[in-house]
C-alpha positions in Angstrom: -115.3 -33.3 104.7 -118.1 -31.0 103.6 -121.5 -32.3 103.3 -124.0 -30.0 100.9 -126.9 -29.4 103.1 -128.9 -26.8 101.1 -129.2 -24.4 98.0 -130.9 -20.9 98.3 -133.3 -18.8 96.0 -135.2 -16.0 96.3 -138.8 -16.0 95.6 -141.7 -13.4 95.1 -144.3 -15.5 96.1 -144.1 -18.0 98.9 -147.6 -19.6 98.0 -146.6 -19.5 94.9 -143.3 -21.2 94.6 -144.6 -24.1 97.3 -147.4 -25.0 95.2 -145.0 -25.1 92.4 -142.3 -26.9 93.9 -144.8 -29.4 95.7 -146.6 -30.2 92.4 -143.3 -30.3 90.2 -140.8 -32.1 92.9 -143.1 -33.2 95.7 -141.1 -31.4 97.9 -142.6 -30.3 101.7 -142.1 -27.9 103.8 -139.1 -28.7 107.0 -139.2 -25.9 108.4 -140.5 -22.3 108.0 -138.3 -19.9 110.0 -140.0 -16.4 110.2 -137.9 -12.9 110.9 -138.1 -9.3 110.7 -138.1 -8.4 107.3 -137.7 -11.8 105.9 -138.8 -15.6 106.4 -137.2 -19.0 105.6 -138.5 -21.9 104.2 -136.9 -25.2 103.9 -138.2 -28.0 101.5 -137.1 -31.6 100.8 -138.4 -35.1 100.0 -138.7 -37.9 102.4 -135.8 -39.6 100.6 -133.0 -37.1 101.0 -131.7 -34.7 103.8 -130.5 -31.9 100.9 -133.0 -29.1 100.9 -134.0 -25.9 99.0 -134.4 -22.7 100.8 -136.5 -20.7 99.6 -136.1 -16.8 100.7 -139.1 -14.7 101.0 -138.2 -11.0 101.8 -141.4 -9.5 103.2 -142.7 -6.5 101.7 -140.6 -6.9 98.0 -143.0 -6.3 94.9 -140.6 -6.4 92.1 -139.2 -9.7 90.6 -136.0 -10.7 91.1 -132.9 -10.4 88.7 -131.8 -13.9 88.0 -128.3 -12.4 86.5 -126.4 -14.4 84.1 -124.5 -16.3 86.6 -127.0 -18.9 88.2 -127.6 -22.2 86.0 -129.9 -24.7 87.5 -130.7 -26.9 90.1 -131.0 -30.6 89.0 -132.8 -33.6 90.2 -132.9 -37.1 89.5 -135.7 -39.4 88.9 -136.3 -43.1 87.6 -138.5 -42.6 84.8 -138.1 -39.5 83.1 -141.1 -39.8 80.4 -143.9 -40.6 83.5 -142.6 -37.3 85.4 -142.4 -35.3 82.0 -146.0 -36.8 81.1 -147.3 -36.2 84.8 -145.7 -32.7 85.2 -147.8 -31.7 81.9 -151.3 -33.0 83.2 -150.4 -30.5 86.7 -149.8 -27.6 84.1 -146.2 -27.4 84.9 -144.4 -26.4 81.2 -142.0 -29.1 80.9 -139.5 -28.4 78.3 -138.3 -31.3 75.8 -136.7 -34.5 76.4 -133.4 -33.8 75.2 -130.1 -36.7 74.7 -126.4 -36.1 75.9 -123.7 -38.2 74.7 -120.1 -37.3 75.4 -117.2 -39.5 73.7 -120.1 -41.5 71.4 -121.5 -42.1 75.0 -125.0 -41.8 76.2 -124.4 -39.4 79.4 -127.6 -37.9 80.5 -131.3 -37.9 79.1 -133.1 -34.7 81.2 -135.3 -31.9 80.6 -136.3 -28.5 82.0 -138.6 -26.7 84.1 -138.9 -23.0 85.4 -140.6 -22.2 88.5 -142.9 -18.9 89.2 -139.4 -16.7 89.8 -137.4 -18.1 86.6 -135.2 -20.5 88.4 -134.6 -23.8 85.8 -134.5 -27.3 87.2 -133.2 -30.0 85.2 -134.8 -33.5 85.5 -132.7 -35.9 84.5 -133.1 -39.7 84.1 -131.1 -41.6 87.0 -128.4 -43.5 85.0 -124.7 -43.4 85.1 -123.4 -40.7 87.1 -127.1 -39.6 87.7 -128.0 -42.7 89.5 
């Protein structure tokens, strides 16, 4: 059976996008994995083993075209107004709280961020199949 290990983006600015992703997600840095022409960085939390890579292709000035086929990552936390509140005092524009219902259901409670490149992240509150 396959086991999702990672998800991949591009980014402009590698001091950038860590401080952003540290300050938003508290994710770390793994491992940073430099090449020719390109380095690797892989960041995750303490509690899980899934990781974001982040793609840093040295020398590249423009920004990246996000095209209008990626959607989001998504995350899960346990109290969604502390990490909207607490995202806001680091500076990190946190979009509104938003309700989803499906068949007269409560189904998800989440908001968005975008990181320095454009990339969303949903944060959703951990309940039902987001638990």
């Amino acid at each position: 059976m396959a086991k999702l290990i990672h998800s991949m983006i591009r980014v402009l600015d590698e001091a950038r996008s860590l401080d952003f992703y540290r300050r938003a997600f508290g994710l770390e840095v793994k491992d940073r994995l430099a090449f020719d022409g390109f380095t690797l960085i892989y960041l995750r939390t303490p509690e899980n083993s899934f990781e974001l890579e982040l793609t840093v292709n040295h020398g590249r000035t423009e920004p990246y075209e996000l095209g209008n086929g990626y959607g989001h990552l998504a995350v899960s936390v346990e109290d969604l107004d502390a990490e909207h509140a607490r995202m806001a005092k680091a500076g990190i524009e946190a979009g509104p709280i938003r309700d989803m219902a499906h068949d007269g259901r409560p189904m998800a409670r989440f908001f968005f961020v975008t990181d320095p490149d454009g990339y969303k992240t949903e944060v959703l509150q951990r309940f039902g199949r987001f638990d």
